[in-house]
C-alpha positions as CSV (number, residue, x, y, z in Angstrom):
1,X,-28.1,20.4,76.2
2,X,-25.1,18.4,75.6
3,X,-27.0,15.5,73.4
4,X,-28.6,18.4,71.6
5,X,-25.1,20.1,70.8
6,X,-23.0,17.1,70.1
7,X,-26.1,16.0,67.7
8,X,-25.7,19.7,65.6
9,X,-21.9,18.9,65.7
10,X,-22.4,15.7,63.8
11,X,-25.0,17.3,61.3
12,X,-22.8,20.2,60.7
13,X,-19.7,17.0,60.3
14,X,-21.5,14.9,58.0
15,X,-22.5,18.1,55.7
16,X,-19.0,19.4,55.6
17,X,-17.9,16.0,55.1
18,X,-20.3,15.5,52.2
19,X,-19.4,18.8,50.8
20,X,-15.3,18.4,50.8
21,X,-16.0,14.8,49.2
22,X,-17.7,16.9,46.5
23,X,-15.0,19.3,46.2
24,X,-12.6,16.8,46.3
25,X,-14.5,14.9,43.7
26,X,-14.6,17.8,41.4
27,X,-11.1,19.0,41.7
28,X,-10.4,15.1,40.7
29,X,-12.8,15.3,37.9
30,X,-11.3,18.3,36.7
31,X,-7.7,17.3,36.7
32,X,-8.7,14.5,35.1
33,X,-10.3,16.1,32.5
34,X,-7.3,18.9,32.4
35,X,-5.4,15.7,31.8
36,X,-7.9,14.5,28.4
37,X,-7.5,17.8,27.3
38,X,-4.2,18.1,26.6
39,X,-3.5,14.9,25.6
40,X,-6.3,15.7,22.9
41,X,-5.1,18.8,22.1
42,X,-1.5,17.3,21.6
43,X,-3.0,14.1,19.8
44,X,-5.2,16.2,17.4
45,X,-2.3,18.2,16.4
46,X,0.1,16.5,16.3
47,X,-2.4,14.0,13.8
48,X,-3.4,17.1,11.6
49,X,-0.4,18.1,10.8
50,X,0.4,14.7,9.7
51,X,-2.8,14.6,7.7
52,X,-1.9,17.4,6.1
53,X,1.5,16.3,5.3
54,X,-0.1,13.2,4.0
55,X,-2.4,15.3,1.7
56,X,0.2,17.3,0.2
57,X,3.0,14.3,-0.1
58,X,-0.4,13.1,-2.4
59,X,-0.4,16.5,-4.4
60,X,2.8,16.3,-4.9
61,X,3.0,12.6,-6.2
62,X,-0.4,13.4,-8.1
63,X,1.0,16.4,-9.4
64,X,4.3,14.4,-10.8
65,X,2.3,11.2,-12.2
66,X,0.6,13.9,-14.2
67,X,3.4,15.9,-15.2
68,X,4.9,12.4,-15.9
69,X,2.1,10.5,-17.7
70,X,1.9,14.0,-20.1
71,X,5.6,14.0,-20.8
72,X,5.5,10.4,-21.8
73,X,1.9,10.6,-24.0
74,X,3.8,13.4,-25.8
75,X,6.7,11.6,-26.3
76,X,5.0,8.6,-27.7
77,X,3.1,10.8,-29.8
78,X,6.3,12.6,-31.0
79,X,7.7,8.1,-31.5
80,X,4.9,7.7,-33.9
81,X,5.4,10.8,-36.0
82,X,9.0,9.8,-36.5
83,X,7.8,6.5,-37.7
84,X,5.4,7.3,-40.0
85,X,8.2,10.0,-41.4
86,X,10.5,6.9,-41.3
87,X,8.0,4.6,-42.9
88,X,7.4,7.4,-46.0
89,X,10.9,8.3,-46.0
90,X,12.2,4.5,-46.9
91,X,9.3,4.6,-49.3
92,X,10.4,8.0,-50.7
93,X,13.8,6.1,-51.2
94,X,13.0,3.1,-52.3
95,X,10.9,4.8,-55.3
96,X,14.1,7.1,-56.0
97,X,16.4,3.6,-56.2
98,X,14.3,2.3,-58.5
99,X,14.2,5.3,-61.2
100,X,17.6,5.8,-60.6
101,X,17.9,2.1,-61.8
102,X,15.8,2.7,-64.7
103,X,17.0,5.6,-65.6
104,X,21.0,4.2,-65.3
105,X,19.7,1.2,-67.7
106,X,17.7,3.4,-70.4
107,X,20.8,5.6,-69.8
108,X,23.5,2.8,-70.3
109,X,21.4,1.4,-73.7
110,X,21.3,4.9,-75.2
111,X,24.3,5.3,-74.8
112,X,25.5,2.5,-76.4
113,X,23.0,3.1,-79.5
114,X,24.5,6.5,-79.7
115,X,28.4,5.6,-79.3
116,X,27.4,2.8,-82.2
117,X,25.5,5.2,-84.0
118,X,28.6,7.7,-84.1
119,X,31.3,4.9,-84.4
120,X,29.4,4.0,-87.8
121,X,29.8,7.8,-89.0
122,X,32.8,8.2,-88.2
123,X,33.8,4.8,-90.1
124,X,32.0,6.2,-92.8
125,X,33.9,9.6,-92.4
126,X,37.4,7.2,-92.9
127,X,36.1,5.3,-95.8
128,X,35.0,8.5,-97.9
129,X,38.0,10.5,-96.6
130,X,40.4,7.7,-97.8
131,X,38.4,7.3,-100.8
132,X,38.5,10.2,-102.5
133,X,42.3,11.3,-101.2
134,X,43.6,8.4,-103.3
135,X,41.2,8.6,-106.6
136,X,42.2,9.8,-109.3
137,X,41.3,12.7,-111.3
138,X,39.2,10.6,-113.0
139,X,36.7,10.9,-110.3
140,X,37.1,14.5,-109.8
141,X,33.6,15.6,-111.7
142,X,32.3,13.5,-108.1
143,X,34.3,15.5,-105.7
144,X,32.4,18.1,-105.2
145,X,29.5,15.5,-104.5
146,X,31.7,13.5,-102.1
147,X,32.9,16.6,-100.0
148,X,29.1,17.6,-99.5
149,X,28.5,14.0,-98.1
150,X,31.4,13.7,-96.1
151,X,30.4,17.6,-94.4
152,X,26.7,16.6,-94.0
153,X,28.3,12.9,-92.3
154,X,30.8,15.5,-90.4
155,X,27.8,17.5,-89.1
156,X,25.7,14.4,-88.1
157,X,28.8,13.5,-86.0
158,X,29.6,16.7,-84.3
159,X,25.1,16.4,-83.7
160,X,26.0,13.1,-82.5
161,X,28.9,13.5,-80.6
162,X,27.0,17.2,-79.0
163,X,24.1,14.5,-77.8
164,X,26.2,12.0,-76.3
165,X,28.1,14.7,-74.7
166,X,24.7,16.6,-73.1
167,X,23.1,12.7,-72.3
168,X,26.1,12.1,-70.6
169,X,25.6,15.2,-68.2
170,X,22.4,14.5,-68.3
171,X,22.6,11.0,-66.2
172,X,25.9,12.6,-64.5
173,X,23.1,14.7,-62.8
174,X,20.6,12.8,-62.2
175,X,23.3,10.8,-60.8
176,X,24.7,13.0,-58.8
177,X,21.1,14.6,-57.7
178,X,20.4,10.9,-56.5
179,X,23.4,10.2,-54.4
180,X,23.1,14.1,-52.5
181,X,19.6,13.2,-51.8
182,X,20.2,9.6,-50.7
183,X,23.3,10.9,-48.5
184,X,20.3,13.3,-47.2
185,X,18.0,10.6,-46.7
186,X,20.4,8.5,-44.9
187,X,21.3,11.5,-42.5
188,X,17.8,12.1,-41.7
189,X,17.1,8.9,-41.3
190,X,20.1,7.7,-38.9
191,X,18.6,11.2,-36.9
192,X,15.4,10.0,-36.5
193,X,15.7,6.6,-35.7
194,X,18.1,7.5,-32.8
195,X,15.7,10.4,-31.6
196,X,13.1,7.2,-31.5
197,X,15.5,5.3,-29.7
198,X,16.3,7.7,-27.4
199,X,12.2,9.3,-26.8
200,X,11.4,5.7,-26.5
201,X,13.8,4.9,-23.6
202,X,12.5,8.5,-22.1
203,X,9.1,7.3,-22.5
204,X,9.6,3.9,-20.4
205,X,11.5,5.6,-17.6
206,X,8.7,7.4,-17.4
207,X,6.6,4.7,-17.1
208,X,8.2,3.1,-15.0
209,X,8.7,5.8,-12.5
210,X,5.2,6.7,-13.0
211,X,4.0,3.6,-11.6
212,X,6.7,3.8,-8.8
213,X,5.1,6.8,-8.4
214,X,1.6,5.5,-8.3
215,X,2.5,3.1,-6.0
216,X,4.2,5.5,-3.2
217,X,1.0,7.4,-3.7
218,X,-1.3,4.1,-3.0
219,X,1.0,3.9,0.0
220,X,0.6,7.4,1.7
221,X,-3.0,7.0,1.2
222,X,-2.9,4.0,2.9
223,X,-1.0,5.7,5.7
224,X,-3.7,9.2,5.2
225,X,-6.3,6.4,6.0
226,X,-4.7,5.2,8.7
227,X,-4.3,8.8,10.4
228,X,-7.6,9.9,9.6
229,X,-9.1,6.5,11.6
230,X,-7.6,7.7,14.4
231,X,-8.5,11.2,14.3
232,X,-12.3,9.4,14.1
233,X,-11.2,7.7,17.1
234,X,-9.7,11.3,18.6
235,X,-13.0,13.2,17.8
236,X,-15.0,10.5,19.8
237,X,-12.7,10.4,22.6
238,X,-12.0,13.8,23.0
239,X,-15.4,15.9,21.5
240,X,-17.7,15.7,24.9
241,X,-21.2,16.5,24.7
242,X,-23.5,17.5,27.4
243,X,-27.5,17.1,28.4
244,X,-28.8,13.9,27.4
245,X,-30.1,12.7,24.1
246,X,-33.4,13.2,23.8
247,X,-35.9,14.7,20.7
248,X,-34.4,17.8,20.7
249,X,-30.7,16.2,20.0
250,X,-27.9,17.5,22.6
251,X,-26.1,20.3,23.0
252,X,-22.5,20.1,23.1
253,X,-20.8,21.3,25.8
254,X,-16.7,22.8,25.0
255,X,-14.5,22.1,27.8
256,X,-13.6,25.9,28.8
257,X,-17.8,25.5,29.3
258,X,-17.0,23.0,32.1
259,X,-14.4,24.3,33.2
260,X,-16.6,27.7,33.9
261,X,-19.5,25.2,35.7
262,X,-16.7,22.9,37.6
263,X,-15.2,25.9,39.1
264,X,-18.3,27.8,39.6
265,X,-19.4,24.8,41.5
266,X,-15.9,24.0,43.7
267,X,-16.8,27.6,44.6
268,X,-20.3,27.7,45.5
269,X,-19.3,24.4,47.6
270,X,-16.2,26.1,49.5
271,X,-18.6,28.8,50.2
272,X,-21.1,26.6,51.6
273,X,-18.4,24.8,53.7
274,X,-17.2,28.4,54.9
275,X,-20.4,29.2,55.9
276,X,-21.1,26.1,57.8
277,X,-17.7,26.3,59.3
278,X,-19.2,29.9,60.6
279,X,-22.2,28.2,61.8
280,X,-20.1,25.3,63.9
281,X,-17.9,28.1,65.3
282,X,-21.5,30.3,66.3
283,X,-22.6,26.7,67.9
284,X,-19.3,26.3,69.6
285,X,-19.5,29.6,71.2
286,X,-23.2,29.5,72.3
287,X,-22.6,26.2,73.9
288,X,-19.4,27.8,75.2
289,X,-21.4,30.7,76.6
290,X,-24.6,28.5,78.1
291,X,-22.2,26.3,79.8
292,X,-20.4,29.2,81.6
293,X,-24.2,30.4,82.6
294,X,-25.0,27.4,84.2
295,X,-21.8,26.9,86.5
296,X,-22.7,30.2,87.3
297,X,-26.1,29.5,88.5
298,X,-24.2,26.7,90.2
């Protein structure tokens, strides 16, 4: 009777101790796995949120390099229309200084033809108005004859002198027409070649930060890359699957799913232990009892 109760004591021993090594097992497992969890769960938020800061420092820098590349494709645009206005204004001037040239020559030559032309008549004017003050009366049947030539020379002078007068407003004009325009020309000319200047220097600061720009972006997606390798890493560390692989694939198991089955397992193995505590304490008391009966028969 004893051999046969101390051998139940040590099957009921060595299945309780199996059992609490399972527990114990599981409790470690799942600590251990509580542990994973939130260092994934920190990791993988902490990384997507820096992704995402990474993608939208990249907008941003996109979004300038394009705002910046526009401004300076328009502004060069805008260089080269100011150019070509240049280029045909400076030919629009150059063709005035050279009419106003001809013209002041032509001008200058008539003018001398004419003053000659009305020097001569008025010489003339002198010669017949001396002449016939001082003739004598023996001339005086040609007087009437002299004063029609000297009023027909006084008319052609007054023509004369009417021309010269209108010529010489003429070119005063034209030469006052030229200078406005040129002063105009210059003006314009001074304004768009410092608006050049000045869209030009624009236009290469923008360049130049663009490519800054380009650059910082080349970095950030350097740095993206770099984040999203070890979110690769993350999702193979910390996405667990379960069953094994086989021709229908594997199912993936979520950790609050083995949470439920580690618990539910911890429990059905303290239940076990409980009841096999409650059979070693039924055991204890039989052999309690039987030993009592036999010191009584004794």
């Amino acid at each position: 009777m004893h051999a046969s109760s101390s051998s139940a004591d040590d099957v009921f021993g060595k299945v309780k101790g199996l059992i609490a090594d399972m527990i114990e097992r599981l409790e470690s497992e799942a600590e251990a796995d509580a542990t994973h969890k939130a260092f994934c769960d920190k990791e993988l938020a902490e990384s997507n949120e820096k992704k995402a800061d990474k993608q939208a420092e990249i907008q941003k820098l996109q979004t300038k390099i394009d705002q910046m590349t526009a401004r300076s494709s328009q502004l060069k645009s805008e260089v080269a229309a100011l150019q070509k206005s240049l280029a045909e204004l400076a030919a629009s001037q150059a063709q005035m200084d050279k009419l106003r040239r001809e013209e002041k020559a032509a001008f200058l030559q008539n003018k001398a033809d004419m003053e000659q032309g009305l020097e001569g008549i008025k010489l003339a004017l002198r010669v017949l108005n001396d002449y016939y003050a001082k003739a004598d009366k023996a001339h005086a049947s040609a007087d009437g004859a002299g004063h029609g030539i000297i009023g027909l020379l006084e008319v052609i002078e007054s023509d004369f002198s009417q021309a010269l007068a209108e010529f010489t407003s003429v070119e005063e004009t034209a030469a006052a027409e030229y200078d406005r325009q040129s002063k105009e020309n210059e003006i314009e000319k001074v304004t768009k070649t410092q608006d050049v200047k000045y869209k030009n220097k624009e236009a290469t600061d923008l360049d130049a930060a663009t490519s800054e720009a380009t650059s910082d972006r080349s970095s950030v997606e350097t740095e993206l890359a770099a984040v999203q390798e070890y979110l690769d890493s993350l999702a193979a560390q910390c996405i667990t699957t379960g069953g094994n692989m086989g021709t229908e694939g594997h199912n993936a198991e979520t950790y609050e799913q083995r949470v439920a089955r580690r618990t539910s397992e911890i429990n059905g193995l303290k239940q076990a232990l409980n009841i096999l505590d409650g059979e070693a304490s039924f055991v204890q008391t039989k052999r309690r009892l039987s030993l009592r009966g036999v010191l009584h028969t004794d």
